[in-house]
N, C-alpha and C positions, 0 to 999 in steps of 0.2 A: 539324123543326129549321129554324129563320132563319139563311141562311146572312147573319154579319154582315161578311163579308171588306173586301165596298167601304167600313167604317166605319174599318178600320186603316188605322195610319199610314204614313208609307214604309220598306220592309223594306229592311235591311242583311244582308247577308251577306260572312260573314269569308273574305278572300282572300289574306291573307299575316298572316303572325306571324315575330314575331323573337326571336331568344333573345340576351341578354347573359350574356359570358363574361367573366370578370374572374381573371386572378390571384391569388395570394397575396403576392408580394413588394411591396418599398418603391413599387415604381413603380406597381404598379396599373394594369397595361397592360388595354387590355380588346377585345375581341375580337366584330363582331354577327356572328350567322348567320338566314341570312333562309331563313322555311321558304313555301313557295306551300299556298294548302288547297283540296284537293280539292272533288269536290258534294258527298261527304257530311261536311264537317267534319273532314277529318282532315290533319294535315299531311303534306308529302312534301316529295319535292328539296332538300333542305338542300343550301345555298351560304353561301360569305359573302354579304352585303349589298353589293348593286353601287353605284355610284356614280348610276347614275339612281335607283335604289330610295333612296336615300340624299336626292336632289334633293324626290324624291315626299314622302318623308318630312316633310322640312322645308317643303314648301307649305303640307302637310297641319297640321302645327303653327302655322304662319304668320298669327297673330290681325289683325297689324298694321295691314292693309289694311280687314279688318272695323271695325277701333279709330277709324282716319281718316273713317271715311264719316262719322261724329257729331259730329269737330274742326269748332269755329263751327257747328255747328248750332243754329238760334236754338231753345229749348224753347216752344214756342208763337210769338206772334205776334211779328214782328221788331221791336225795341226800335227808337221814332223816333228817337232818339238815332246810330242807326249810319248811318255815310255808302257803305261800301263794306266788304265781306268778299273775301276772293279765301281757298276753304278749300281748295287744292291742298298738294300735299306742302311743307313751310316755308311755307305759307301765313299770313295775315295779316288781321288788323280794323283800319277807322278808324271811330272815334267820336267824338262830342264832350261834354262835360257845360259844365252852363251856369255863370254866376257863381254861387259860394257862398261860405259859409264851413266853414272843414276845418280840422281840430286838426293842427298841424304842429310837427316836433318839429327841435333844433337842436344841434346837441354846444355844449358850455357852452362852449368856446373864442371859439366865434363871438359869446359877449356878447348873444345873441338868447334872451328868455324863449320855453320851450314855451308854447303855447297855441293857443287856436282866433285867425283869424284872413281875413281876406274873401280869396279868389284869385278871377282875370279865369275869363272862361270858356276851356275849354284844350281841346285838339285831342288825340286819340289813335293813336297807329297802334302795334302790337304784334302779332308772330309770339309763337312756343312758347320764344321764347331773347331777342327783344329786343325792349324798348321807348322810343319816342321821343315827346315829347310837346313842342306845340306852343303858345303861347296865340292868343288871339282877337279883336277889338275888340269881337264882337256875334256871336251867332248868328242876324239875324234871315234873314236870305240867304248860307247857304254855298254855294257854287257851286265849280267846277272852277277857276276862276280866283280865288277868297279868298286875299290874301295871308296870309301866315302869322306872326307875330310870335317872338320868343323866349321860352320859358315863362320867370317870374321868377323862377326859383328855383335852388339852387344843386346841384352834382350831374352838371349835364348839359351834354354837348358843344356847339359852335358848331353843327353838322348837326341838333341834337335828341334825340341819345341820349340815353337816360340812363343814368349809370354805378350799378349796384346796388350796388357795395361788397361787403359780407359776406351781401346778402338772397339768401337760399338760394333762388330761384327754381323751380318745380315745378309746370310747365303740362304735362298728362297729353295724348298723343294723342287725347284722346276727349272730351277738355272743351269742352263745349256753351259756345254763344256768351255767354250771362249771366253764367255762372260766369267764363269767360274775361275776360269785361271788369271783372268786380266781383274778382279774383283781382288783376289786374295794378296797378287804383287803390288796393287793399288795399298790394300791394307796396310802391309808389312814395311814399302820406299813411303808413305804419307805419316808414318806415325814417326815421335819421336827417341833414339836410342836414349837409353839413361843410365842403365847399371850393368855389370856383369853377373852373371847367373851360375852356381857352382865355385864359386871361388876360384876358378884358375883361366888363365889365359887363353881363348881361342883360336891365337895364331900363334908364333916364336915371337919371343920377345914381350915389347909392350903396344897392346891396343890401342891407347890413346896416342902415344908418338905417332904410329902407325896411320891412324884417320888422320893427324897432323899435316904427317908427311903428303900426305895423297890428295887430301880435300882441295880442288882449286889447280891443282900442278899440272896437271895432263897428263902425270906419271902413269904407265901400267898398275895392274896390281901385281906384287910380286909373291906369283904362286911359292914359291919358296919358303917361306911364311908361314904357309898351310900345315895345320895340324892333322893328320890321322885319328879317327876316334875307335879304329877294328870294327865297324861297320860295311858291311858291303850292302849292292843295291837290293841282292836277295833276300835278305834280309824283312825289309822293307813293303817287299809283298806280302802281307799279311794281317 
């Protein structure tokens, strides 16, 4: 006979079991008892379940840490597009996308047609709960010191928040870096603009002429426009 022992896998053997007790009444009280198992398999020492057996327990259940190791991990080769990851616990991405055009949508109040429409290139930074975004003049040299502009659009605080409204937001501890960036631009081009935030203008001039002007034309967007808010990207890391 071939002894094939060194081919198996790692052996576990059962070292504690627990029994749950429960009542019958409204309350449903319930009650562990924790048994230790002998060499051969068999339970003995019934106790309650102590409080470090209780800690062990919940480690042992405890995916979370597992879940984290994968938050911002890029699925292949890291997207040129990202400028800085920090994937610690509330950790965070900066990204940038270039100038395009993007279908953006407006509550009918504001007098502004849905449609696709040209935006500057804009700046990203987003944890698992918040997102701020930033516009750009050029991506041809972003550096630690690139000033930062106001994104143009409505929505978002003086600092660069952006306020989500009703968008039910749902970034999972374990979502990989692609997903995480294509989730939160999903979030922010899906939802709809409604108000301005801080009382003042985002861009020179007036906002709403401005989406007017632009929604539907194939015009550029005219970085000229763009506001300064004495932000740079250094900033930002932190």
């Amino acid at each position: 006979m071939k002894n094939i022992t060194d081919n198996f896998g790692t052996m576990y053997t059962p070292v504690k079991a627990l029994v749950v007790f429960q009542n019958n009444n409204a309350e449903r009280n319930t009650y562990i008892e924790s048994y230790d198992i002998n060499t051969n398999g068999y339970p003995i020492n019934a106790h309650p379940l102590s409080l470090s057996e209780s800690s062990a327990l919940a480690n042992a259940l405890d995916t979370s840490d597992e879940l984290k190791r994968n938050f911002l991990k890029p699925s292949g080769l890291l997207p040129k597009n990202v400028l800085y990851i920090n994937p610690d616990h509330d950790g965070y991405a900066i990204w940038y996308t270039p100038a395009m055009e993007a279908a953006l949508f407006f509550i009918d109040k504001l007098g502004i047609p849905n449609g696709k429409a040209a935006i500057p290139p804009l700046l990203w930074k987003a944890s698992r709960k918040d997102l701020y975004i930033f516009a750009l003049d050029s991506i041809e040299a972003i550096e630690e010191q690139t000033p930062l502009c106001r994104a143009p659009f409505f929505n978002i605080y003086d600092d660069g928040r952006v306020c989500m409204g009703t968008v039910s937001v749902d970034v999972q501890p374990d979502t990989l870096l692609q997903e995480f960036m294509q989730l939160w631009e999903s979030y922010f081009f899906n939802s709809y603009f409604s108000h301005l935030l801080g009382g003042k203008s985002p861009v020179q001039g007036n906002i709403i002429q401005l989406w007017q002007s632009l929604v539907g034309s194939g015009k550029e967007f005219p970085v000229t426009e763009l506001v300064k808010n004495g932000i740079t990207l250094k900033r930002l890391l932190s």
